[in-house]
C-alpha positions in Angstrom: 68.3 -80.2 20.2 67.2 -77.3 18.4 64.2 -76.5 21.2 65.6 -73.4 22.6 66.0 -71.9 19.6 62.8 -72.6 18.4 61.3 -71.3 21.1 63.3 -67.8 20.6 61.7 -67.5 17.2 58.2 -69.2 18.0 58.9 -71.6 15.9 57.6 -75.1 14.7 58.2 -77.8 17.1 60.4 -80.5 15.3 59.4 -82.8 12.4 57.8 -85.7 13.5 59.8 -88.7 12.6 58.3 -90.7 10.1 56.4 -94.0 11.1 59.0 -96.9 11.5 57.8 -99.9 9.5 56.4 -102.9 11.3 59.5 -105.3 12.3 57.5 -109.0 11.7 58.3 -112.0 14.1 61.6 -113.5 13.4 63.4 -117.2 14.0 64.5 -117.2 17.7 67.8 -116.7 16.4 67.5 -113.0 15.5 65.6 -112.0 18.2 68.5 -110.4 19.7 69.6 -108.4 16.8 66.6 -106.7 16.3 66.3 -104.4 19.2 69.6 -103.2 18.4 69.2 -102.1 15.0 65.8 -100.4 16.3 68.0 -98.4 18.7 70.5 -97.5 16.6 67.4 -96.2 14.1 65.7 -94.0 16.7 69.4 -92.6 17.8 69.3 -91.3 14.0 65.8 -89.8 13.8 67.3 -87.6 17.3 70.0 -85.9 15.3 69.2 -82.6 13.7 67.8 -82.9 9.9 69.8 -79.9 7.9 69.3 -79.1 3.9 71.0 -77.3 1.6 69.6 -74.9 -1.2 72.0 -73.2 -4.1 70.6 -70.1 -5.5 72.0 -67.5 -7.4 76.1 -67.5 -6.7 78.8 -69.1 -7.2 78.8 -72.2 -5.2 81.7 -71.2 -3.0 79.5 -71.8 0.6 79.0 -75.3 -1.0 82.3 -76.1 -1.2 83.2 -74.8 2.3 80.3 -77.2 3.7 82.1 -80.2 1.8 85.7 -79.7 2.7 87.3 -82.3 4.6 88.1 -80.4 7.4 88.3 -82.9 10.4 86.0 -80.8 12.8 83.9 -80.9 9.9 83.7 -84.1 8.9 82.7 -85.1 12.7 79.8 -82.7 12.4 78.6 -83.3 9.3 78.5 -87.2 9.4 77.9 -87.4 13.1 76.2 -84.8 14.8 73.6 -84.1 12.0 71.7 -85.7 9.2 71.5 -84.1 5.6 68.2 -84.8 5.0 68.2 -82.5 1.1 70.4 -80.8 -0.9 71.7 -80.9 -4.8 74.8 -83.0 -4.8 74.4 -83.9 -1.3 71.4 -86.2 -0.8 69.6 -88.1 -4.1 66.1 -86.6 -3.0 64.2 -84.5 -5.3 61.1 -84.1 -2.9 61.9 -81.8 -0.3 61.2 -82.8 3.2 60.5 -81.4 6.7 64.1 -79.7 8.6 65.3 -78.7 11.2 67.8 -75.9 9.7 68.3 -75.3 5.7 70.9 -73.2 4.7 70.4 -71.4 1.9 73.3 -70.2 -0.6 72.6 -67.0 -2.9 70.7 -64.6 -3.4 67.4 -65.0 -5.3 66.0 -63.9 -8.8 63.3 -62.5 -9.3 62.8 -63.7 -12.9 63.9 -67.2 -11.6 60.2 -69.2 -10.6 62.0 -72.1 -9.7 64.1 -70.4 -7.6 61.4 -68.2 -5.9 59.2 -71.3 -5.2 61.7 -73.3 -3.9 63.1 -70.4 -1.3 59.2 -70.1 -0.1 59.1 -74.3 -0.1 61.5 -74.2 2.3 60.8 -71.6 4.6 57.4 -73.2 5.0 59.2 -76.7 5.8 62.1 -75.6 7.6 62.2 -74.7 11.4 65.1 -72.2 10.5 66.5 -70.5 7.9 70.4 -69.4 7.6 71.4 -66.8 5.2 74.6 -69.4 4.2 77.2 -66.3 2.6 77.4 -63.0 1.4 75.1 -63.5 -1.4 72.0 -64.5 0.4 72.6 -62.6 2.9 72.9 -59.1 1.7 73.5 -59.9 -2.1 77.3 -59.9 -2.8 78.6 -59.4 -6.4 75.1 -60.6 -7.7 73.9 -56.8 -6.7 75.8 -55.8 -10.1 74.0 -58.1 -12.4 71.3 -55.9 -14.6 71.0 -59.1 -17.3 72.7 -60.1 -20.5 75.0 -62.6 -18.8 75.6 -66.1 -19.9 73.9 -68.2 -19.6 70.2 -67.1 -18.1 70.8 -63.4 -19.8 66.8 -62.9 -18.6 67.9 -62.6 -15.4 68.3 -59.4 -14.0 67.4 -59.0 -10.3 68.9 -60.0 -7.5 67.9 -59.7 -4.3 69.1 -61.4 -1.0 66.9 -63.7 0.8 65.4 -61.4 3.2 63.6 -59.7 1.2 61.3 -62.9 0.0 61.2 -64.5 3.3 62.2 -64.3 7.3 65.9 -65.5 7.7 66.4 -66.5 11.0 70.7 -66.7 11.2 73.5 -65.8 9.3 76.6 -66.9 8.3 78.7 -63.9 6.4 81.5 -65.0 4.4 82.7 -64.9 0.7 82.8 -68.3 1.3 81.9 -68.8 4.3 84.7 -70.6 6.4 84.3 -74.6 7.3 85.2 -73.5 10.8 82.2 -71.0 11.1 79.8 -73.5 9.9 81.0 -76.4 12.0 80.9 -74.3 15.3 77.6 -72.6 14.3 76.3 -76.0 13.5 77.2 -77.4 17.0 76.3 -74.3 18.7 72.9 -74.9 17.4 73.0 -78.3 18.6 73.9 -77.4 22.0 71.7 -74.0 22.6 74.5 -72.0 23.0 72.6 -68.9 22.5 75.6 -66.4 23.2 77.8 -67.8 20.4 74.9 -67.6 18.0 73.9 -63.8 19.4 75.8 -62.0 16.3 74.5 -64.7 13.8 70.7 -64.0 15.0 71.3 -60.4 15.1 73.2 -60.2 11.5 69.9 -61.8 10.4 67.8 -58.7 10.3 71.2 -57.3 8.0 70.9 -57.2 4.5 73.2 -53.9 3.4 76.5 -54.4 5.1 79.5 -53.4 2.7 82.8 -51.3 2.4 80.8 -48.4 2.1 79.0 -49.1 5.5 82.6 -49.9 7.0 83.3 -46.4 6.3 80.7 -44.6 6.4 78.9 -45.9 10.0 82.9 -47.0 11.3 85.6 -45.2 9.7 84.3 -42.0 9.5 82.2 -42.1 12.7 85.8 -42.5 15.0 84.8 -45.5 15.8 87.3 -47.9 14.4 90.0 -49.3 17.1 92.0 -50.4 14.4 91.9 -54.2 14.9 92.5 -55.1 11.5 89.7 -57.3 11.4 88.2 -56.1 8.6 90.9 -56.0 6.6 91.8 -59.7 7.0 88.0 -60.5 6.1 88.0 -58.8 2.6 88.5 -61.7 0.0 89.5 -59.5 -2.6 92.2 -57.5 -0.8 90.2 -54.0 -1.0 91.2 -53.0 2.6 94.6 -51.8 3.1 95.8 -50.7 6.5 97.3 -47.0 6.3 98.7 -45.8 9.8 96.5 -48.0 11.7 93.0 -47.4 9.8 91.5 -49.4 7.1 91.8 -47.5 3.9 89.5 -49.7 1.2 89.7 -49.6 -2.9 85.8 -49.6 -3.7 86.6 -50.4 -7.1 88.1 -54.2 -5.7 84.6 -53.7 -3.5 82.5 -57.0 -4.3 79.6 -55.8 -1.5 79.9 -59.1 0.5 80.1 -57.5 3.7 82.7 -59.8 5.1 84.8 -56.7 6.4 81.2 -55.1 7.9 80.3 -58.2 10.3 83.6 -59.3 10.7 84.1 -55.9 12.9 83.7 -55.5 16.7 82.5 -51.9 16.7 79.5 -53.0 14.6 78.1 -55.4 16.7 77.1 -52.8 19.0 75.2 -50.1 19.7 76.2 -46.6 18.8 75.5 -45.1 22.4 77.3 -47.8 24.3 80.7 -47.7 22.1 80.3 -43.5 22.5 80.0 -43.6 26.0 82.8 -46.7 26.6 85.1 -44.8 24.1 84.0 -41.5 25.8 83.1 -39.9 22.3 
């Protein structure tokens, strides 16, 4: 399912299921009921084998991923196996995947941390930047140390910058609707849905600041409001039709960033469509 877009990235082809144990002759009775189960095994090892990784945050993506949602709950139980993940699957060894998300940024001082993010990367087909914080580093950017309870750790960096992410999913948490149709995008190939998550990838400095100074300030903003109803802390008010945003309610998620139109494009084409 995931072919095409491991093709796009050149990446591994999928992980080879592992070897089915030997089913030995049975009474004539349960001859029947064996090819079924066997079918119903291999139908399994075709789904799409996703982990889950908690770094540095707050947990919030996590919780978005185990709503009940019903859209959800179809994806997550039907459409895909979770093959590892704390809380999720009772497997300390981590195994080959298809797709690991990956919530929070990393810390440097952190070894476990730092091996595990590499571990994966090496095992995983893709990588998602799951949320702010491992995307572009959220609130963890303000850490400098002293906090309970690791007060050793002091830096904080977003995922990027240890290993290639391959999508992203922005959000601060990310919403259960995102994930589910990202998830079944994936499933499906549906490359032009996944476009801004591939491109938002290569992103990791995306916050009010960049709203207004690449957006705002530019004349580039159409006044949508978009970015406005993305900020979780309510640091973007809209003043006569513009965003005006409170940097000290600023947590640097970057949900108002790559929640706006303008900034999915390039500067040239919304110049010359705007006539700027």
């Amino acid at each position: 399912m995931f072919d095409k877009i491991r093709k796009a990235f050149g990446g591994s082809e999928k992980p080879k299921a592992e070897t089915k144990q030997k089913i030995e002759s049975a009474p004539e009775v349960e001859e029947t009921a064996a090819p079924v189960a066997e079918t119903k095994q291999e139908t399994a090892t075709n789904k799409p084998r996703i982990g889950y990784i908690h770094l540095s945050g707050c947990t919030g993506d996590g919780m978005s991923l185990t709503e009940n949602y019903d859209i959800l709950d179809v994806v997550l139980t039907e459409m895909v196996d979770i093959v590892y993940g704390q809380t999720l699957v009772d497997l300390w060894e981590m195994p080959e995947m298809d797709l690991c998300l990956i919530e929070g940024s990393v810390c440097l001082q952190d070894e476990h941390s730092v091996h595990e993010l590499l571990e994966a990367r090496e095992k995983s087909a893709l990588i998602c930047a799951f949320g702010s914080c491992a995307l572009n580093g959220c609130f963890t950017t303000y850490a400098r140390g002293g906090q309970q309870a690791q007060p050793k750790h002091e830096s904080f960096l977003p995922i990027s910058s240890l290993v290639k992410v391959d999508v992203a999913l922005p959000g601060c948490p990310v919403a259960p609707e995102m994930i589910a149709k990202t998830v079944v995008a994936l499933c499906n190939g549906d490359m032009e849905y996944l476009q801004p998550a591939l491109d938002l990838a290569a992103c990791s400095n995306a916050c009010g600041c960049d709203l207004l100074n690449n957006i705002i300030r530019q004349g580039l903003c159409s006044g949508c409001g978009s970015c406005a109803l993305a900020c979780q802390t309510r640091a973007i008010d809209m003043v006569e039709g513009r965003p005006t945003i409170n940097t000290d309610r600023c947590i640097k998620c970057g949900s108002c960033y790559t929640m706006c139109p303008r900034s999915w494009l390039p500067l040239t084409q919304i110049k010359k469509d705007t006539g700027l």
